[in-house]
VEXROLO-270085 format. One line per 4 residues: number of its first residue (from 1); their letters; for each residue x, z, y of N, C-alpha, C, CB. Coordinates in steps of 0.05 Angstrom, whole numbers, plus 32768, in hexadecimal, padded with zeros to 4 digits. Each point is the difference from the previous one (the first is absolute). Last residue first. Glycine has a CB too. Layout:
// VEXROLO-270085
NUM	a	X/Z/Y/X/Z/Y/X/Z/Y/X/Z/Y ~ ...
END
This chain:
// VEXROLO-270085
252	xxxx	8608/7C57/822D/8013/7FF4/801A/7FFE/8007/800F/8002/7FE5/7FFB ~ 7FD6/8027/7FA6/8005/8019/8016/8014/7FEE/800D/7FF9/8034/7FE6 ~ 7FF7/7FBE/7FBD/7FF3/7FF0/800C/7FF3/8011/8017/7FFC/7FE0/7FD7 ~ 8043/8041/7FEB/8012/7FEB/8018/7FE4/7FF0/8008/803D/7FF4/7FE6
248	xxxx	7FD5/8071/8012/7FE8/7FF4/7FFA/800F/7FE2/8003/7FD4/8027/8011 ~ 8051/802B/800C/800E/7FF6/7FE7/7FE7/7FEC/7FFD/8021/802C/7FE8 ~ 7FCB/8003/806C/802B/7FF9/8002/7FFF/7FEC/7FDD/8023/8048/801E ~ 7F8B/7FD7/7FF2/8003/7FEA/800C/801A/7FF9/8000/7FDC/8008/8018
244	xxxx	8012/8041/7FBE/7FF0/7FF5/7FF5/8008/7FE5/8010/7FDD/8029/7FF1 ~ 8038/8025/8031/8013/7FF3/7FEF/7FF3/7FEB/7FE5/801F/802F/8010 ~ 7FA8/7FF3/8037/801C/7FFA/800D/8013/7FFB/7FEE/7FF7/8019/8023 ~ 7FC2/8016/7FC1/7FF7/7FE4/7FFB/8014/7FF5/8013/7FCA/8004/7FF2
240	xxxx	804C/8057/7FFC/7FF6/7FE5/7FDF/7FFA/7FE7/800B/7FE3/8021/7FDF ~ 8016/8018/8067/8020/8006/7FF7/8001/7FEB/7FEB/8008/8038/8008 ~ 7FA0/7FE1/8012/800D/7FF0/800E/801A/7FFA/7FFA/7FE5/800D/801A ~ 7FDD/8021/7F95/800A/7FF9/801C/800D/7FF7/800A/7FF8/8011/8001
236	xxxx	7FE9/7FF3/7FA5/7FF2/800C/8014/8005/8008/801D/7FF5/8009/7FDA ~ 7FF3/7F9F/7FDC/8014/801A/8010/7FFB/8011/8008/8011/7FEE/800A ~ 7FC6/7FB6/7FC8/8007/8018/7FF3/8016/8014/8004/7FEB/7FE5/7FE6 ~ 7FEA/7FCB/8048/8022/7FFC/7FF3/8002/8016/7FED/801C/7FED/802C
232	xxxx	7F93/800E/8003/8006/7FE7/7FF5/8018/7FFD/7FF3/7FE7/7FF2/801F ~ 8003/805C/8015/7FEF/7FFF/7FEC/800A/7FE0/7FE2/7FD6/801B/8034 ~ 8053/7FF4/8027/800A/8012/7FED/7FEE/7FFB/7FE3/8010/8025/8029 ~ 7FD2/7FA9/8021/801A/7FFC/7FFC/800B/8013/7FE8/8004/7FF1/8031
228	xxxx	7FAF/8023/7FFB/7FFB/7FE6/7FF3/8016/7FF8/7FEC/7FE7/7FF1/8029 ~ 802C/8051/801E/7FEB/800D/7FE2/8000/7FF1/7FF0/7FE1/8015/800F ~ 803B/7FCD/8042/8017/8008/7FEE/7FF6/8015/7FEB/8023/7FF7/8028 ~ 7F9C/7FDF/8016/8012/7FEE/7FF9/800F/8006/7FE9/8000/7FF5/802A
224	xxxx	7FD1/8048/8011/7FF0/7FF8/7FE6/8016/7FE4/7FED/7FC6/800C/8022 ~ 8058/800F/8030/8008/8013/7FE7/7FE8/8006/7FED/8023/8018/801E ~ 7FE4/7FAB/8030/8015/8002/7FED/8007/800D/7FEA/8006/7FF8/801F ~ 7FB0/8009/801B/7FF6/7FE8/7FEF/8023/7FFF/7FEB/7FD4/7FDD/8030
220	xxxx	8026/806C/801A/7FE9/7FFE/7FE7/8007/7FEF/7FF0/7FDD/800A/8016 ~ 8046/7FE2/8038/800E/8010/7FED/7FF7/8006/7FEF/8011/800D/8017 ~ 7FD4/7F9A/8015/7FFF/801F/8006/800D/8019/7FE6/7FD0/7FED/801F ~ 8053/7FB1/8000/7FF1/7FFD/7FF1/7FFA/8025/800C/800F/7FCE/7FD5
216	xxxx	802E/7FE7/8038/7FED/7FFB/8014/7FEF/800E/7FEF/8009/7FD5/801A ~ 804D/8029/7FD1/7FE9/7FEC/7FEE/7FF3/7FFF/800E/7FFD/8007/7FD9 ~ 804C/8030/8049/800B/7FEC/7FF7/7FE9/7FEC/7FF3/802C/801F/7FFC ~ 7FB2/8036/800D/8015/7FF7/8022/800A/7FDA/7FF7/8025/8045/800D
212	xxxx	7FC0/7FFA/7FB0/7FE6/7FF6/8010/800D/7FF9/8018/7FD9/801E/7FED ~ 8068/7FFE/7FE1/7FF2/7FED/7FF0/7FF2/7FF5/8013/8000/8015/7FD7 ~ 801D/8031/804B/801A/7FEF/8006/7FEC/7FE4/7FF2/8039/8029/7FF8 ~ 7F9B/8031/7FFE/7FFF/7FF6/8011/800C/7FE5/800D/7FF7/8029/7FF9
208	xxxx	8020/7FFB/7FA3/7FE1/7FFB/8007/8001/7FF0/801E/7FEC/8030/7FE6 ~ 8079/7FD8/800C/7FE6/8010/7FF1/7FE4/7FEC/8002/8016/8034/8010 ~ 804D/7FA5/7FD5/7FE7/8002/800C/7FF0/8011/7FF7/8003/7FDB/800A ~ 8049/8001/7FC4/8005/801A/8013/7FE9/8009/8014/8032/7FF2/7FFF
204	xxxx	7FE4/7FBF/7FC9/800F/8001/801B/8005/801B/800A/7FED/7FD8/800B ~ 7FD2/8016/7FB2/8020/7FFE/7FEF/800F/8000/8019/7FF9/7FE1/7FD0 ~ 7FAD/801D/8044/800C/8020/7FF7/8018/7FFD/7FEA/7FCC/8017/8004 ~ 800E/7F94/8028/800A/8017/8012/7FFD/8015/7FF8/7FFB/7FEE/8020
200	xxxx	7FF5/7FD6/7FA1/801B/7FEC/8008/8002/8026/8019/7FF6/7FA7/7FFE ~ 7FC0/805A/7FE4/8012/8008/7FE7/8012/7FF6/800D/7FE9/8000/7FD5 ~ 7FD5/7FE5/8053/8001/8020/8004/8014/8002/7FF4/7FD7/8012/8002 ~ 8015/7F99/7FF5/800D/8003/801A/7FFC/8022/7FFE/7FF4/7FCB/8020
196	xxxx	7FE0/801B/7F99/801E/7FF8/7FFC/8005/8004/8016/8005/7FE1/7FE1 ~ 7FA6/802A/8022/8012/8010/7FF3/801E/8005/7FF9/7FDB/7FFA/7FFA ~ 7FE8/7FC0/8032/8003/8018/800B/8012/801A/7FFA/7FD9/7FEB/8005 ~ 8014/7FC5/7FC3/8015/7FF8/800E/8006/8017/8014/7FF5/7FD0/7FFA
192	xxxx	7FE6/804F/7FA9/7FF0/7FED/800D/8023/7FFB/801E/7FB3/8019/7FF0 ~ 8058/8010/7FA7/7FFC/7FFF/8018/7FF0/7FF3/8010/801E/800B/7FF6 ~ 7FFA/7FE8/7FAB/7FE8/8014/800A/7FF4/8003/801D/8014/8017/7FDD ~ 803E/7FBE/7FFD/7FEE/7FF3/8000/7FE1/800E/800A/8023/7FE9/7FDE
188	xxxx	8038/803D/8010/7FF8/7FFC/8024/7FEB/7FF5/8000/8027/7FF8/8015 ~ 7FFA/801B/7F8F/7FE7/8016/8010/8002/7FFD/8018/7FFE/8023/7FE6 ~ 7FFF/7F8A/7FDC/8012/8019/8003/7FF1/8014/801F/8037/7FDE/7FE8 ~ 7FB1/7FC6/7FC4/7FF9/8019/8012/8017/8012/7FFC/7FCD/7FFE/7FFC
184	xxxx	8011/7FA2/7FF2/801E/800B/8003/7FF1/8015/8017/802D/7FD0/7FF5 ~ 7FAD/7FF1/7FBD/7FFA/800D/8019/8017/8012/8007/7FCF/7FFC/7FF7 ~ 802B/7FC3/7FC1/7FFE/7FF0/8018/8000/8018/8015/7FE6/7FD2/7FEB ~ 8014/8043/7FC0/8013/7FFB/8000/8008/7FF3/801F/7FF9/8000/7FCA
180	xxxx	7FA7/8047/8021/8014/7FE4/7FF8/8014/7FFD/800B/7FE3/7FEA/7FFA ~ 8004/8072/7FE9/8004/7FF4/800D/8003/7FE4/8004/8007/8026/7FFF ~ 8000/801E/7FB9/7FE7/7FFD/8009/7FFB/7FF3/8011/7FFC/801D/7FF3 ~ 805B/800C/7FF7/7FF6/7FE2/7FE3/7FE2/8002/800C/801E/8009/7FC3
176	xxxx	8004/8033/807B/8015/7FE5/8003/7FF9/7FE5/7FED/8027/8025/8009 ~ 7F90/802F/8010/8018/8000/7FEF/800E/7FE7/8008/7FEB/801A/7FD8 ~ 7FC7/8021/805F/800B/7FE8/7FF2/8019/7FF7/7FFB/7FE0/7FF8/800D ~ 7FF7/805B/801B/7FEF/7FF5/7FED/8000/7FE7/7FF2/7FED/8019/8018
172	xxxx	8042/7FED/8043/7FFB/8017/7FF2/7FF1/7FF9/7FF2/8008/801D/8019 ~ 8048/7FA0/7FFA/7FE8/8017/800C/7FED/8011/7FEF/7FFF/7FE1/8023 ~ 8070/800B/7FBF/7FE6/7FF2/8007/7FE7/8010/8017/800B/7FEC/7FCD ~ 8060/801C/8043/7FF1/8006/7FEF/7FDF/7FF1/7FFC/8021/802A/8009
168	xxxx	802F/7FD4/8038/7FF8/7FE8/7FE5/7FF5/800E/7FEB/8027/7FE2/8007 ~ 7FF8/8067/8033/8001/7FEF/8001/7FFF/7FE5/7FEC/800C/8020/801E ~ 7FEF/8047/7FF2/7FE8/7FE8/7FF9/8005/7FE4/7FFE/7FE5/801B/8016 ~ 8054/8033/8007/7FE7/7FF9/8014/7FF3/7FF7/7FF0/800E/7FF7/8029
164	xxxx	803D/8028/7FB9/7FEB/8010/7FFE/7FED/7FFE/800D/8017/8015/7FF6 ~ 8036/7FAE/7FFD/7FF2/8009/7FE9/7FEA/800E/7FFF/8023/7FFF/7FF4 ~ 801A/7FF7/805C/7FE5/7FE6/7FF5/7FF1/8003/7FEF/8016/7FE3/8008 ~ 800A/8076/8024/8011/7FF0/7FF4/7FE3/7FEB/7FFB/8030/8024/7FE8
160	xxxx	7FC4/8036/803F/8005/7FE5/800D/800E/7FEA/7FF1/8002/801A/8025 ~ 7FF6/8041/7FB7/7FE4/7FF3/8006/7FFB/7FE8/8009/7FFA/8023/8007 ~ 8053/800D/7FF4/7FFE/7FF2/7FE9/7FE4/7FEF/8001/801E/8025/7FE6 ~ 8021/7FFC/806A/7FEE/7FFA/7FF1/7FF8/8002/7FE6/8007/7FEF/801E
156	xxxx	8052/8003/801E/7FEC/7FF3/8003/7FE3/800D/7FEE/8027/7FD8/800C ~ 8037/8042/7FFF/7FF9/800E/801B/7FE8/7FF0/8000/802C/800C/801E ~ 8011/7FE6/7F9B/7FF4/8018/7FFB/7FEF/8005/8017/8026/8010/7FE4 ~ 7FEB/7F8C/800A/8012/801B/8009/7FE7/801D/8005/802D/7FDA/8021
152	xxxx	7FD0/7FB9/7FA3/7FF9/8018/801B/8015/8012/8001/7FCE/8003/7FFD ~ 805F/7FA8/7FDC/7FE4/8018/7FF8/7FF9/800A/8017/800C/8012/7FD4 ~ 800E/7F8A/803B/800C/801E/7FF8/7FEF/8014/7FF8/801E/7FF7/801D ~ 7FE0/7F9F/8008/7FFB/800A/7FE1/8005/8016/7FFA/8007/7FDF/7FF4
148	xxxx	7FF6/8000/8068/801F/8001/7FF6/7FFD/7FFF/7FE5/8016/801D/8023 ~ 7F9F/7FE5/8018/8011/7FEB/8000/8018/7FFC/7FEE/7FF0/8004/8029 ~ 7FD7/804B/7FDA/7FFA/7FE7/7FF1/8011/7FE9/8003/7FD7/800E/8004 ~ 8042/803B/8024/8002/8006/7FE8/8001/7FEC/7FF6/7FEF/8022/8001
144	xxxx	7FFB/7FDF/8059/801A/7FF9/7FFF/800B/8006/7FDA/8006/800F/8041 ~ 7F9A/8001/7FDA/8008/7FE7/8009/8028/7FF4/7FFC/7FCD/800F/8027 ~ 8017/804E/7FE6/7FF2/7FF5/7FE2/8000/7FDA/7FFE/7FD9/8034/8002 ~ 8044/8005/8056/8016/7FFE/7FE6/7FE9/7FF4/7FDE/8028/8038/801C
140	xxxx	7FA7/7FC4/8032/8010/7FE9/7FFE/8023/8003/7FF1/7FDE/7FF4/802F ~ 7FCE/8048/7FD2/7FFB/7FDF/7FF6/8019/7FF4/8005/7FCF/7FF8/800C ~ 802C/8058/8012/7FFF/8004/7FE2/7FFB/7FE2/7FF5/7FEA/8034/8000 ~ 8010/7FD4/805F/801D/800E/7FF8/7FFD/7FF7/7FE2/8008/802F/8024
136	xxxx	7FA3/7FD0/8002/8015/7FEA/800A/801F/7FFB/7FF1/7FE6/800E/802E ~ 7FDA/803C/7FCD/7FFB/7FEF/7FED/8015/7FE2/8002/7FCB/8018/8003 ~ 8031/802E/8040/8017/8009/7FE7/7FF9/7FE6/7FEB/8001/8040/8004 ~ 7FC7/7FC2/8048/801C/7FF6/8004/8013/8006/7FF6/7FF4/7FFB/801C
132	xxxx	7FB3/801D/7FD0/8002/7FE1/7FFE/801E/7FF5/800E/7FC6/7FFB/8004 ~ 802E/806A/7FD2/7FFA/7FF4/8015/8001/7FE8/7FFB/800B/801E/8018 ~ 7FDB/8004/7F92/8015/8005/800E/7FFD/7FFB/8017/8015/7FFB/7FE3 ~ 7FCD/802A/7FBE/7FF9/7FFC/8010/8011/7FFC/800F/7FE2/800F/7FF4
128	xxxx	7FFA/7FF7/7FA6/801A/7FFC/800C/7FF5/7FF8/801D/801E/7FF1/7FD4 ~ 7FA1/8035/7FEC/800A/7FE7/800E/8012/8011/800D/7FDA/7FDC/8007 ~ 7FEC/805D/7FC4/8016/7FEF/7FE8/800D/7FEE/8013/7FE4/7FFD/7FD1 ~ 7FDE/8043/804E/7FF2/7FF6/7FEF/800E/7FF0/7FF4/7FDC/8008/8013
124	xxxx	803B/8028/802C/7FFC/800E/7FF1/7FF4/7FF6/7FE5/8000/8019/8027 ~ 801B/7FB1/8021/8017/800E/7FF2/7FF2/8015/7FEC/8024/7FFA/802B ~ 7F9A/7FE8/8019/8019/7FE2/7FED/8007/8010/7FF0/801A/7FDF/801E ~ 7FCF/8057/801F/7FE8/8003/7FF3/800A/7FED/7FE8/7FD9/800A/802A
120	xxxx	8065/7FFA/8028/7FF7/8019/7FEE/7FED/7FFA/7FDF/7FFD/8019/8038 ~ 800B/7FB3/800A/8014/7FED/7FF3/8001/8021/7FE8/8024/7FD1/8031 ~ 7F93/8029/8010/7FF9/7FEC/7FF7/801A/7FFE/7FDE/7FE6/7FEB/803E ~ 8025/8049/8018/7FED/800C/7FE1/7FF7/7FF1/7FF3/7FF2/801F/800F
116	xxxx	8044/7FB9/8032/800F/8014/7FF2/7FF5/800D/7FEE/8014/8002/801F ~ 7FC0/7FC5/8017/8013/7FF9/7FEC/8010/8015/7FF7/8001/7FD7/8012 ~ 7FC9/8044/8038/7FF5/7FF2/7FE5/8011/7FFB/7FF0/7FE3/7FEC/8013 ~ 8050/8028/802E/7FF1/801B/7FF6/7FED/7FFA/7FF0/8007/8018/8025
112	xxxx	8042/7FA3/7FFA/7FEC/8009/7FFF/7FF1/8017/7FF5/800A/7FDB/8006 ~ 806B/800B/8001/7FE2/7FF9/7FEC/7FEF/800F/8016/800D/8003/7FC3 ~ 804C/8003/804E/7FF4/7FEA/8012/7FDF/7FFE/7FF1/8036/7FE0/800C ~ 801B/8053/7FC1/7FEA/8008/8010/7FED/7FFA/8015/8018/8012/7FF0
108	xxxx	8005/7FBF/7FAF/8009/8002/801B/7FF0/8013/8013/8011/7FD2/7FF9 ~ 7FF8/8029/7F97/7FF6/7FF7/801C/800D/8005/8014/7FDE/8003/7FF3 ~ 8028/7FF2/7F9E/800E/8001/801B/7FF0/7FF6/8015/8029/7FFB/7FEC ~ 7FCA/801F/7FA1/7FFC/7FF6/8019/8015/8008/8017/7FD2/8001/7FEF
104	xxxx	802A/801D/7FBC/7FE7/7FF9/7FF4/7FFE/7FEA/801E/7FE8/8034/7FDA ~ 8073/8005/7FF6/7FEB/7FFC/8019/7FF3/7FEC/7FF6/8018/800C/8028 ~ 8033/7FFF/7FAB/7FE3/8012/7FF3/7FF6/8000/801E/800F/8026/7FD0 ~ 804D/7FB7/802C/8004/8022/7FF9/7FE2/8007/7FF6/8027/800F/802A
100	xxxx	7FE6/7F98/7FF2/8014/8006/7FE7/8003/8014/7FFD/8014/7FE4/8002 ~ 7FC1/8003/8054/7FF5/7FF5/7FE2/8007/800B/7FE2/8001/7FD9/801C ~ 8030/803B/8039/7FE2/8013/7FFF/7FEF/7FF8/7FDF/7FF6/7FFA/8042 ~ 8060/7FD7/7FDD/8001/801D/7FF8/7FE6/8010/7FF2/8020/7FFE/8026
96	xxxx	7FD5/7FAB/801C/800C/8003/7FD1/7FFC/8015/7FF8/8028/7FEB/7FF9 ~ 7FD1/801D/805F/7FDF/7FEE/7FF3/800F/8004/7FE3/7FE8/7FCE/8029 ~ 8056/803B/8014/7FEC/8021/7FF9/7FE7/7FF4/7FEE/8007/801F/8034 ~ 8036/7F9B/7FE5/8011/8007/7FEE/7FEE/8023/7FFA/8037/7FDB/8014
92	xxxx	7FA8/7FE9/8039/7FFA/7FEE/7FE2/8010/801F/7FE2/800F/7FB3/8020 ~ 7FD1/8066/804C/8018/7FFA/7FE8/7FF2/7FF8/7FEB/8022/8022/800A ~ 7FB5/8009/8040/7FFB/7FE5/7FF5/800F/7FED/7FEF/7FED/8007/8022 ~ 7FFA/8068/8005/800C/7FEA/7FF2/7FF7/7FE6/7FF6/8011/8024/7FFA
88	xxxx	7FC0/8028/8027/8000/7FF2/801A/8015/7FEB/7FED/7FF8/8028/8034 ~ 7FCB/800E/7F8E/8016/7FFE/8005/7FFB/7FEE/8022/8013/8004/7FC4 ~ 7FBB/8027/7FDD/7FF7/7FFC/8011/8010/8008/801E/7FDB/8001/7FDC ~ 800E/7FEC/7FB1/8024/8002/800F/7FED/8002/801A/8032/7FDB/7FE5
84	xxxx	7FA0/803B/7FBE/7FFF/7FF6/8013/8018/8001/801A/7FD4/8008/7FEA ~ 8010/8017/7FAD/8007/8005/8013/800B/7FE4/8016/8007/8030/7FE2 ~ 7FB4/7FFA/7FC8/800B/7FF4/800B/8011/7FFB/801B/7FE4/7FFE/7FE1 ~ 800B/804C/7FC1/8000/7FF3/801E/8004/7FE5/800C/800C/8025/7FFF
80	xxxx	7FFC/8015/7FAD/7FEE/7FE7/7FFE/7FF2/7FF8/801C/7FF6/800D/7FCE ~ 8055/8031/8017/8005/7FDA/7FF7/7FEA/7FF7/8001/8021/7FFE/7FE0 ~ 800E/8051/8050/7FEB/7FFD/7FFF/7FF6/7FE3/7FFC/8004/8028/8017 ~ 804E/7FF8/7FDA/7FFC/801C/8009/7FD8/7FF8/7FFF/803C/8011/8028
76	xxxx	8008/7FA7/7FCA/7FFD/8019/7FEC/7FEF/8013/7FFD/8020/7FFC/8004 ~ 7FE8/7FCB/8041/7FF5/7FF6/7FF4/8007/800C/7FE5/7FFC/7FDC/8022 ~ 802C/8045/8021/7FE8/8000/8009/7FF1/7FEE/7FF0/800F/800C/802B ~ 8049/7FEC/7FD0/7FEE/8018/7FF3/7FE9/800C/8000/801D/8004/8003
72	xxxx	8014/7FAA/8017/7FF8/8004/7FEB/7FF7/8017/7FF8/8016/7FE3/7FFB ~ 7FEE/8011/8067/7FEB/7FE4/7FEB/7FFA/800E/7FDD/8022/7FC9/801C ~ 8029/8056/8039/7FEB/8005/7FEA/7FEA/7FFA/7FF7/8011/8014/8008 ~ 8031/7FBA/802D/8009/800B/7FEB/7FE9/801A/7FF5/8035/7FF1/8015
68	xxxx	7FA7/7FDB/8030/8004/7FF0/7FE3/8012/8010/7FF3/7FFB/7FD1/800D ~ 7FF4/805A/8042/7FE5/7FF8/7FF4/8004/7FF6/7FDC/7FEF/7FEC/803A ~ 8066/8050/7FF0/7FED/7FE1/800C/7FEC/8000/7FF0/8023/7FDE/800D ~ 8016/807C/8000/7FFD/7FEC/7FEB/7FF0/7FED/8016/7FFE/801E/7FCA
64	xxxx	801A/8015/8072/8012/8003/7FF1/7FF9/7FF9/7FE1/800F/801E/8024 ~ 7FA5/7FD5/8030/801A/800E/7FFF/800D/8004/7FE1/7FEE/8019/802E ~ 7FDA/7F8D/7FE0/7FFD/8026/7FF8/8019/800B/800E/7FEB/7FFF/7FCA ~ 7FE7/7F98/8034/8017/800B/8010/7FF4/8028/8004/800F/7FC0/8020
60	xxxx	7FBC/8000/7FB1/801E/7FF9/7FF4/8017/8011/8010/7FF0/7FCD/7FF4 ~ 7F95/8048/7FF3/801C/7FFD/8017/801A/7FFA/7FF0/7FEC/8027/8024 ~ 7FB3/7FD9/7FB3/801B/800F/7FFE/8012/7FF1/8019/7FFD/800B/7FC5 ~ 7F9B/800B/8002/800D/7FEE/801E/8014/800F/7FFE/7FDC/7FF1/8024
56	xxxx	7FE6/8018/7F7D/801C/8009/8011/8006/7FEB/801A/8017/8013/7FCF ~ 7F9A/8007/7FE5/8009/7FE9/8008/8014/8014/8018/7FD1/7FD4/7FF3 ~ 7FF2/8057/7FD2/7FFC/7FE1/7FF4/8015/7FE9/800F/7FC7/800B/7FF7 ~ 8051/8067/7FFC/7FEC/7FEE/8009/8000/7FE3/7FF2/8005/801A/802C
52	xxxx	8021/804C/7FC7/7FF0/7FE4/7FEF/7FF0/7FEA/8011/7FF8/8021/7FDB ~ 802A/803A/8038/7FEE/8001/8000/7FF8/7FE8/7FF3/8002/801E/801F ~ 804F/8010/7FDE/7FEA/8010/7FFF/7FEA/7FF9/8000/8015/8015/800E ~ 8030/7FB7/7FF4/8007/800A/7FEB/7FE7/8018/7FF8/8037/7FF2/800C
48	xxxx	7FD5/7FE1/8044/8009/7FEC/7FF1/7FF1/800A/7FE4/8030/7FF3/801D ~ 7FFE/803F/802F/7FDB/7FFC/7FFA/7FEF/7FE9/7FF2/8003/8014/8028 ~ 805C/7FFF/7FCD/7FFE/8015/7FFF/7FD8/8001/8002/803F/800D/8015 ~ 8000/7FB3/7FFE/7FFF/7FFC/7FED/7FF5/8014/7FF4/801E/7FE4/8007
44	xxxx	7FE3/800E/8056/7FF6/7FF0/7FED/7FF7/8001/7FE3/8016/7FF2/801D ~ 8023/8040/8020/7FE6/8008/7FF7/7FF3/7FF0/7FFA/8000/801C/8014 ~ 805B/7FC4/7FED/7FF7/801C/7FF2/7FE2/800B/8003/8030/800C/800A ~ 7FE6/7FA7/8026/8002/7FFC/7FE8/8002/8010/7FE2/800E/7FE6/8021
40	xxxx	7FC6/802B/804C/8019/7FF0/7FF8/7FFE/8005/7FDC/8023/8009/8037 ~ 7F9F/800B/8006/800B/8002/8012/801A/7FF0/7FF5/7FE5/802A/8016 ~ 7FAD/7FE0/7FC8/801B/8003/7FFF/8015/7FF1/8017/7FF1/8006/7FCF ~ 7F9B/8014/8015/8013/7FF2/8004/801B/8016/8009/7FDA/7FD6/800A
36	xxxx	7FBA/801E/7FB8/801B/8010/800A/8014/7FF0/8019/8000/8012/7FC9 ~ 7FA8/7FD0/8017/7FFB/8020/7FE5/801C/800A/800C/7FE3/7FEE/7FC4 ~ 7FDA/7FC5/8061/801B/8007/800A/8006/801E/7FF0/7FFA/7FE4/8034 ~ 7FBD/7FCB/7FBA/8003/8020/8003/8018/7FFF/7FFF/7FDB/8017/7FEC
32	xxxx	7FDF/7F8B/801B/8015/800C/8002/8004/8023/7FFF/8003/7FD2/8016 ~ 7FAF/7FF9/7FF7/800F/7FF8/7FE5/801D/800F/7FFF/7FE8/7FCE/7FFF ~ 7FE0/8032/804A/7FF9/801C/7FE9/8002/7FE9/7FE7/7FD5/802C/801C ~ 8057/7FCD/8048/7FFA/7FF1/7FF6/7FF7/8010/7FE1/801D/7FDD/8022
28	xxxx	800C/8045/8023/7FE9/7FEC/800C/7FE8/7FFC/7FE8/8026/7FE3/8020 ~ 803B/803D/7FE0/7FE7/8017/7FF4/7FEE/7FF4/800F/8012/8030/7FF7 ~ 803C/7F9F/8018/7FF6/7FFE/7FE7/7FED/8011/7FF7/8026/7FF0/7FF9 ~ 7FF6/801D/805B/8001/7FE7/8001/7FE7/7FF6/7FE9/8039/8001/8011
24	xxxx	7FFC/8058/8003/7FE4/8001/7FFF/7FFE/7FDB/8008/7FF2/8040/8013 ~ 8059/7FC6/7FCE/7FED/800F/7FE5/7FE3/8004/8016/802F/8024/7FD8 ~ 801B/7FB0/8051/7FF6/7FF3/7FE1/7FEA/8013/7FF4/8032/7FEC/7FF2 ~ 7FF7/803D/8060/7FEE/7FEE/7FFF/7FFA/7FEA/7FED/8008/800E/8025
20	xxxx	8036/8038/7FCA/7FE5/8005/800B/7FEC/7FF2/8003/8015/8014/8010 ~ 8049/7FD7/7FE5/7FF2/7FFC/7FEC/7FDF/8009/8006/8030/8007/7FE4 ~ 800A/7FE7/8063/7FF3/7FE5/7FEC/7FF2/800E/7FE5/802B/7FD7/800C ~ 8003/806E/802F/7FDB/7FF0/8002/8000/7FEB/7FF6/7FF2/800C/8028
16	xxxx	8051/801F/7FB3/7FF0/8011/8005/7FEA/7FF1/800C/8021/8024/8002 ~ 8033/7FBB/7FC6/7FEE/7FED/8017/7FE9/8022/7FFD/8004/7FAF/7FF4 ~ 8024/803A/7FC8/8011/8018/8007/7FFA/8009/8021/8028/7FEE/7FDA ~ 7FA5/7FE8/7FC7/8006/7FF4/8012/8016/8013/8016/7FCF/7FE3/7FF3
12	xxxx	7FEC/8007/7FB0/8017/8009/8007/800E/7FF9/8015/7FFE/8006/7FDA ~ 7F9C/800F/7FF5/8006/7FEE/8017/8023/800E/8000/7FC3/7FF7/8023 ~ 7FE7/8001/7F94/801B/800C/8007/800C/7FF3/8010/8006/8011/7FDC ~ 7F91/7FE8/7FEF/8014/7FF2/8012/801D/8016/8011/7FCD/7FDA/8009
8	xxxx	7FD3/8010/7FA9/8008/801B/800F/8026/7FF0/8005/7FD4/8037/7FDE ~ 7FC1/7F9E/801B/801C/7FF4/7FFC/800F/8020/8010/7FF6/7FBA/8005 ~ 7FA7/8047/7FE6/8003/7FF6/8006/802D/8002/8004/7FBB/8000/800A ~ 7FE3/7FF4/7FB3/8014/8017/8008/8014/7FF7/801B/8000/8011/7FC8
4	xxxx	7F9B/7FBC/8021/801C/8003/7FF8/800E/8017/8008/8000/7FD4/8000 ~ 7F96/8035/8005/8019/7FF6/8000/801D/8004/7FFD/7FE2/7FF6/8010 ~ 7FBB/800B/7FAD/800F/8012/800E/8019/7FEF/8017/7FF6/8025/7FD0 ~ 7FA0/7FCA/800C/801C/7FF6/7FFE/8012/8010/8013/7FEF/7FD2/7FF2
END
């Protein structure tokens, strides 16, 4: 059995030793291959273009285009990229932007060098990825949607919408007319109580560590937790299942 290929990654950053040190950071790690990096939004788009990578870290603050104003082309330029915001910004209003131009994620550069190849490896594989304190942010304008009955806004998702969680959908392998009438299954029901208190703190915005901080519980045990969790709600990630709890109304 041959192994996986491993994630060919474009670091854009203008930052000479930050960027440096991301990449021999991320060449740790032999999932990861650093196939280029860029200084600003032109060679971006330029090694971008040459070499195809699987996934784009992109700095917001570029000399003379910004990170997010070129989003869209860069998502022209190389559409089956995923690209990754990887920002000191904590602006709710860059988080939109970022969303609504084709970013796949927003991190913070405060992230963990694990986590970070951890959020790398995510994204390539289709999850929307974010810091737990952007998640924060994104919940609570999404929260201000629901409340109001309003459509989403272009800066949310499509992925994230209630519709596309699953929600009140039946469980698996069993149909709604198959079900007795008496049994009122919905998909928090699945949950166990442990579970639910995880979910209540990754709709807050809680990472992993914060979780196990806050439950008395070992970090490990958390993030077997939010496997459980995803698995059960049919998601695929944290982001989903945070707005899963924001719209769920049996979620207090």
């Amino acid at each position: 059995m041959t192994d996986p290929q491993p994630v060919r990654l474009l670091v854009v950053d203008d930052h000479n030793l930050f960027r440096r040190g991301l990449i021999a950071l991320l060449s740790r790690d032999p999932r990861v291959h650093v196939v280029a990096e860029a200084r600003d939004a032109g060679e971006a788009l330029k090694l971008g273009a040459q070499h195809q990578p699987d996934v784009i870290l992109l700095d917001n603050h570029l000399p003379g285009v910004h990170g997010v104003e070129a989003l869209p082309q860069l998502c022209a330029t190389v559409p089956h990229a995923r690209i990754v915001m990887l920002t000191v910004s904590e602006d709710a209003n860059d988080l939109a932007q970022a969303l609504a131009r084709g970013a796949a994620g927003y991190l913070l550069k405060t992230v963990e060098g694990d986590e970070l190849v951890e959020a790398v490896l995510r994204a390539q594989q289709g999850e929307s990825v974010l810091s737990p304190q952007m998640t924060g942010k994104l919940m609570a304008a999404y929260r201000d949607v629901v409340s109001h009955a309003s459509p989403l806004p272009d800066s949310v998702p499509a992925a994230l919408a209630p519709n596309a969680l699953g929600q009140g959908t039946a469980a698996q392998g069993t149909s709604a007319s198959d079900r007795p009438k008496d049994e009122a299954v919905t998909p928090v029901s699945r949950l166990s109580p442990r579970e639910n208190d995880i979910l209540r703190e990754i709709a807050r915005g809680a990472s992993n560590k914060e979780i196990a901080r806050t439950l008395q519980i070992a970090e490990t045990t958390v993030k077997i937790h939010v496997q459980h969790i995803l698995r059960k709600l049919n998601l695929t990630s944290r982001v989903q299942a945070a707005v899963f709890a924001v719209t769920d109304p049996h979620q207090g």
